[in-house]
C-alpha positions as CSV (number, residue, x, y, z in Angstrom):
1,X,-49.2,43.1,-50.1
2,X,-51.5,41.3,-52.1
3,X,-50.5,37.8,-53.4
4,X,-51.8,35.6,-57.1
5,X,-52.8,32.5,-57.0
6,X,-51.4,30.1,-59.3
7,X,-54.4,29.0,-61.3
8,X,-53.9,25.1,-60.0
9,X,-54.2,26.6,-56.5
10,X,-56.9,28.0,-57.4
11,X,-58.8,25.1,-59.1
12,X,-57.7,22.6,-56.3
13,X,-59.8,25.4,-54.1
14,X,-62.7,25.4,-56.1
15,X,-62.6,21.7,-56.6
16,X,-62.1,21.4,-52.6
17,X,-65.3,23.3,-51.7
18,X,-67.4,22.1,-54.7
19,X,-66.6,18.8,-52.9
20,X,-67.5,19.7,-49.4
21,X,-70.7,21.6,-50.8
22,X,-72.3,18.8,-52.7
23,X,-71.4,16.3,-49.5
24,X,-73.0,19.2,-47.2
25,X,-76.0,20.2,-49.4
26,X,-76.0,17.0,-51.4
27,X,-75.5,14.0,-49.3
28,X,-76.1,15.3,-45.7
29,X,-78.7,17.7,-45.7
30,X,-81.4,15.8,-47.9
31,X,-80.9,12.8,-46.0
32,X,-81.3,14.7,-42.6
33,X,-84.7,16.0,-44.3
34,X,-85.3,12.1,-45.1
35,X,-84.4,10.9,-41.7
36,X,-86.1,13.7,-40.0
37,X,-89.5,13.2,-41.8
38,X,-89.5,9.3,-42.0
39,X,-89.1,9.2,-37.7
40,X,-91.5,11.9,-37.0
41,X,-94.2,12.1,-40.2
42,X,-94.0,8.8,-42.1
43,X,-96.8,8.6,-43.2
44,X,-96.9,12.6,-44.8
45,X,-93.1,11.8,-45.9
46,X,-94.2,8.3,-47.7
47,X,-97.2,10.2,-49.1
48,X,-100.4,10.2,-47.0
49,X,-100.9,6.6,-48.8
50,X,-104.5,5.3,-47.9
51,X,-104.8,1.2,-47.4
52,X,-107.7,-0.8,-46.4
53,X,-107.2,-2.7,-43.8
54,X,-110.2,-4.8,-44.0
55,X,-109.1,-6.4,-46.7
56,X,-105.2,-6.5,-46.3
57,X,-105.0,-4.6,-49.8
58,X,-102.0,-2.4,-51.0
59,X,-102.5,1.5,-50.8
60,X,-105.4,2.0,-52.5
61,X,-104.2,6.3,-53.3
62,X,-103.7,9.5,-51.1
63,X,-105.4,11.2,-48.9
64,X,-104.5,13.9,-50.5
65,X,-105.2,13.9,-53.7
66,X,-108.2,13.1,-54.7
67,X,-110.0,10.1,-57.7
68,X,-113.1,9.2,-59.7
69,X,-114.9,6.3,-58.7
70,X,-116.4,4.9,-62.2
71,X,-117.8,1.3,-63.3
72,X,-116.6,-0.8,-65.8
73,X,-117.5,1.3,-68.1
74,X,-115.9,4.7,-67.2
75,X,-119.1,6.3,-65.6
76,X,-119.3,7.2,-62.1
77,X,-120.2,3.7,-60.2
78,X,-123.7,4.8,-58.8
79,X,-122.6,3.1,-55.6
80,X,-119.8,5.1,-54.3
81,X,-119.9,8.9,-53.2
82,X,-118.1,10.5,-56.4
83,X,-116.0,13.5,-55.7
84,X,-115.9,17.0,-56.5
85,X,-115.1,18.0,-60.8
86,X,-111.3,18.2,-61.8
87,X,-109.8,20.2,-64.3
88,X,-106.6,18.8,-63.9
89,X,-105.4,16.6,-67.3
90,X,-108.5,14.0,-68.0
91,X,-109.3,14.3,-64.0
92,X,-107.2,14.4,-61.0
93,X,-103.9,14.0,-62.9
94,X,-101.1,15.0,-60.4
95,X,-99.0,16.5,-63.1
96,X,-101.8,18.5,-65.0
97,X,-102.7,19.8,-61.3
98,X,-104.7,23.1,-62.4
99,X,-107.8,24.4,-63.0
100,X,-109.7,26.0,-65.8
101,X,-108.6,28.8,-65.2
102,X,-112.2,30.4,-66.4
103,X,-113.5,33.2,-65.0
104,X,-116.8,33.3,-63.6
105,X,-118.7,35.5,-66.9
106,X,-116.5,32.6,-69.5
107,X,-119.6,30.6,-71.4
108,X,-117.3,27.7,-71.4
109,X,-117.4,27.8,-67.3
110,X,-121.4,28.5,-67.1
111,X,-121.9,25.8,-69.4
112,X,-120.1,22.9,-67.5
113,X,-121.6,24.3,-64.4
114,X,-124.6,23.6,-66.5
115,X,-124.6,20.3,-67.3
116,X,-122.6,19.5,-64.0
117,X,-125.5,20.3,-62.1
118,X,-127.8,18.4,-64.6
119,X,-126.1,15.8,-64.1
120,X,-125.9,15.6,-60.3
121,X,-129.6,16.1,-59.9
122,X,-130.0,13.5,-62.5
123,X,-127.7,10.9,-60.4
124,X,-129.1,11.7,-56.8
125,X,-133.3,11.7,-57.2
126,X,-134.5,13.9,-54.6
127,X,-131.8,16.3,-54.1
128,X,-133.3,19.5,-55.3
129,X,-130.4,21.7,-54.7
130,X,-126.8,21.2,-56.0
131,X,-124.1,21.8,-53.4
132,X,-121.6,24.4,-55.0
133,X,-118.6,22.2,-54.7
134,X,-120.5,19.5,-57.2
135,X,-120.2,22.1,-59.7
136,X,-117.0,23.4,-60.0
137,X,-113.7,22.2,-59.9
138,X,-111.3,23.4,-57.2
139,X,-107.9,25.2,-57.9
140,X,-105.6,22.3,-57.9
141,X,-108.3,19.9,-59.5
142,X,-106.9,17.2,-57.1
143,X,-109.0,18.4,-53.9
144,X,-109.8,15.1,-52.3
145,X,-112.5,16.5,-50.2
146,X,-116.7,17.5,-50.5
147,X,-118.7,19.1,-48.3
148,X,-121.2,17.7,-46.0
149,X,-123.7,19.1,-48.0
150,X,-122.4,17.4,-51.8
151,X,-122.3,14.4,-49.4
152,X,-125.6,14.3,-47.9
153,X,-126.7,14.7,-51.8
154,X,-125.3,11.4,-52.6
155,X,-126.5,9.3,-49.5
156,X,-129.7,8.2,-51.3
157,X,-127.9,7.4,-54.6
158,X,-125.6,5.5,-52.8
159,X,-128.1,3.9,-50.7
160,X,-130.4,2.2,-52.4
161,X,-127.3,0.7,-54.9
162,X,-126.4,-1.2,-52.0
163,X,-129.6,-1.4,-50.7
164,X,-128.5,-0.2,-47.0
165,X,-130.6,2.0,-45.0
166,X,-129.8,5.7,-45.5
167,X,-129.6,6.8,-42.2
168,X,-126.6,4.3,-41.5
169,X,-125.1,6.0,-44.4
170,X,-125.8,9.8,-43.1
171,X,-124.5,8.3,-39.6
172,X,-121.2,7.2,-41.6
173,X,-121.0,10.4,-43.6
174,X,-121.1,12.3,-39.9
175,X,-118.5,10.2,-38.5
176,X,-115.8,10.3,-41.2
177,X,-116.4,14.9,-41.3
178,X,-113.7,16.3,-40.2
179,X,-114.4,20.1,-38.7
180,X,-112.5,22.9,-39.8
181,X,-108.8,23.7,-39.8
182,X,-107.4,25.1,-36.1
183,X,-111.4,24.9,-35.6
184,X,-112.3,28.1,-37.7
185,X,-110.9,28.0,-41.1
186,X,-112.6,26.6,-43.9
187,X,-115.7,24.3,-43.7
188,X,-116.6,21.0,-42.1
189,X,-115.7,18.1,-44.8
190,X,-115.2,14.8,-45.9
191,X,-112.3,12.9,-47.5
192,X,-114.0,10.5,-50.9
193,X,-111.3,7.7,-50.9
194,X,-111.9,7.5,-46.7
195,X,-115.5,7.6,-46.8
196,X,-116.1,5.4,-49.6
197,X,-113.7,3.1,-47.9
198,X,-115.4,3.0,-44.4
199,X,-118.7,2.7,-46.5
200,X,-117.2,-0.8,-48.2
201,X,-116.8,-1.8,-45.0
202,X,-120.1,-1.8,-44.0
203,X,-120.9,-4.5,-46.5
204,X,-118.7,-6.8,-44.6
């Protein structure tokens, strides 16, 4: 035989296990998560900050997300490698991460692929061919990464504004490409904010 409930039974119940959910699911859980990831990842968990430790500076962004480096005046600072386009907000905005979202026959898309490429050739004298990743902007418009190739496009750009020899800066470009993922997906590249780091530090 079935029995009721009075109705404050029955609240005092649902009160009881609301309780031990939000403590469970709430409390405990998360800060398993946070425990968990701070003693085995902390530097994913604090977010893959970047510092320079020639300098003793403060994190100077992520590895994983990628930024412009422009002069005074808000055009790319002919002496750092500059990184691939971004669609995302006014350029690698991490809450505007998108991309254009054009297809590849839009004449908004072949247009900035137009001048992009104008305007790499323009910036790197003596690169005759524009490495696809100069030209568009990846998915996420946050990709932190270029290829070898964009890369090797910029080394005499970069170069003679610091008036370095360009072979030590093809030498640095090797040594801070990282191969592919599990050693067969995707294609050798290079992290901007790393390599334009290590490149500062040549200067010292």
């Amino acid at each position: 035989m079935s029995t009721t409930r009075s109705w404050p039974r029955t609240l005092w119940v649902a009160t009881r296990s609301m309780l031990l959910l939000t403590l469970v699911l709430g409390v405990l859980f998360p800060a398993t998560i946070l425990g968990v990831g701070q003693l085995a990842f902390p530097a994913q968990a604090n977010g893959s900050m970047v510092h320079d430790p020639a300098h003793g500076q403060g994190a100077l962004g992520s590895s994983l997300i990628g930024q412009g480096f422009n002069d005074a005046a808000g055009n790319p600072d002919p002496a750092f490698f500059q990184p691939r386009p971004s669609a995302a907000g006014d350029g690698y905005d991490g809450a505007a991460s998108s991309g254009s979202n054009h297809g590849p026959e839009n004449a908004v898309l072949i247009e900035a692929i137009a001048a992009r490429k104008a305007a790499y050739l323009a910036q790197n004298p003596g690169t005759e061919v524009a490495a696809p990743d100069a030209l568009t902007a990846s998915a996420s418009g946050l990709d932190p990464h270029i290829s070898i190739q964009n890369a090797l496009g910029q080394v005499a750009r970069v170069s003679a504004a610091r008036s370095m020899d360009p072979e030590r800066v093809s030498v640095l470009v090797a040594e801070e490409a990282t191969g592919r993922d599990l050693g067969f997906l995707g294609e050798r590249r290079v992290n901007v904010l790393e390599l334009n780091i290590a490149l500062a530090g040549l200067d010292n």
